[in-house]
C-alpha positions in Angstrom: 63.1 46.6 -44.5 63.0 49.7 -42.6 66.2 51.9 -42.6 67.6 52.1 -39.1 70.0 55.0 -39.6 69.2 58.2 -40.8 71.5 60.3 -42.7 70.9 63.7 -43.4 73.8 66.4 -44.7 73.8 69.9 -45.4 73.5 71.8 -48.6 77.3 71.5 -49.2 77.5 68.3 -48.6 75.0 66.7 -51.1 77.3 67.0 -54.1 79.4 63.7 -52.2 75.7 61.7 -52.8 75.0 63.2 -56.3 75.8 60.4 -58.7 78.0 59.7 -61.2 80.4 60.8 -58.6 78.8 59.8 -55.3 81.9 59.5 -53.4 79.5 59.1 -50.2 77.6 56.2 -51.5 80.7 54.3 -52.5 82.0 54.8 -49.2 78.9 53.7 -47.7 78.7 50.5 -49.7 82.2 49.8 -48.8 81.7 50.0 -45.3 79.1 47.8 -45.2 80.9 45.6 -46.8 83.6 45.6 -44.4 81.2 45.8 -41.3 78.3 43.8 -42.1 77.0 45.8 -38.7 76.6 48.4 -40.4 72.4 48.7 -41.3 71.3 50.6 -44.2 71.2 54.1 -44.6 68.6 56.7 -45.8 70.2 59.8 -46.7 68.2 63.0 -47.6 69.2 66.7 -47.5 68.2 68.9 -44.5 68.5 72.9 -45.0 68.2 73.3 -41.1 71.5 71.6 -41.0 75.2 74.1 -41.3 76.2 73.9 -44.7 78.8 71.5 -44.0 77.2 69.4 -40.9 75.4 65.8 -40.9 72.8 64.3 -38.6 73.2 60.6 -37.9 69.5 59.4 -36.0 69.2 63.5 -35.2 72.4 63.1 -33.8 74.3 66.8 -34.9 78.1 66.6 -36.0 79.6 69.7 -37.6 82.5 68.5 -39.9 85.9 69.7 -40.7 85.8 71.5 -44.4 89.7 71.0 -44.5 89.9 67.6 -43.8 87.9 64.6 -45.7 84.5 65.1 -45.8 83.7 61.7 -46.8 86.2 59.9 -44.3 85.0 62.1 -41.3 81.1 61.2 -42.1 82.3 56.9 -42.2 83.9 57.7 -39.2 80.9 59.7 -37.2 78.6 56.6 -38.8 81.2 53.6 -37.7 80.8 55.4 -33.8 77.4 55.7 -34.0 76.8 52.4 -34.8 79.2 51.1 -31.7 77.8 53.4 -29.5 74.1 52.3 -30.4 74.1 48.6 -30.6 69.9 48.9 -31.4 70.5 49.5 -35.2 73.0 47.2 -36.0 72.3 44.8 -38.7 
């Protein structure tokens, strides 16, 4: 199956992937089991990306530092997914 949503984080980012403490990846897996909508997701690291910024799809969003890094990048994925019915599951 071939991943319709692209997740890609900045270098400050990547400890919330980095397991055993992948706050990220629990979040994700939560989500998706709340919104079966919600395709998979391929997350890598991009260092062209701000330190704290994500790309959804090449999609840029720079996120708050002082506010929940995890919550805001569920939210920006939730919206992407609405906004572009294409890649729902």
């Amino acid at each position: 199956m071939e991943d319709k949503l692209l997740l890609e984080i900045g270098y400050e980012l990547i400890h919330l992937v980095d397991k055993p403490n992948g706050e990220l990846l629990e979040g994700i897996s939560n989500l998706r089991k709340q919104n079966p909508h919600i395709p998979q997701i391929k997350i890598t690291d991009d260092i062209s990306l701000e330190p704290c910024e994500i790309s959804i799809n090449k999609e840029k969003h720079k996120l708050n530092k002082n506010d929940n890094l995890v919550s805001q990048i569920l939210n920006l994925i939730v919206q992407y997914v609405e906004e572009h019915p294409a890649v729902r599951a």
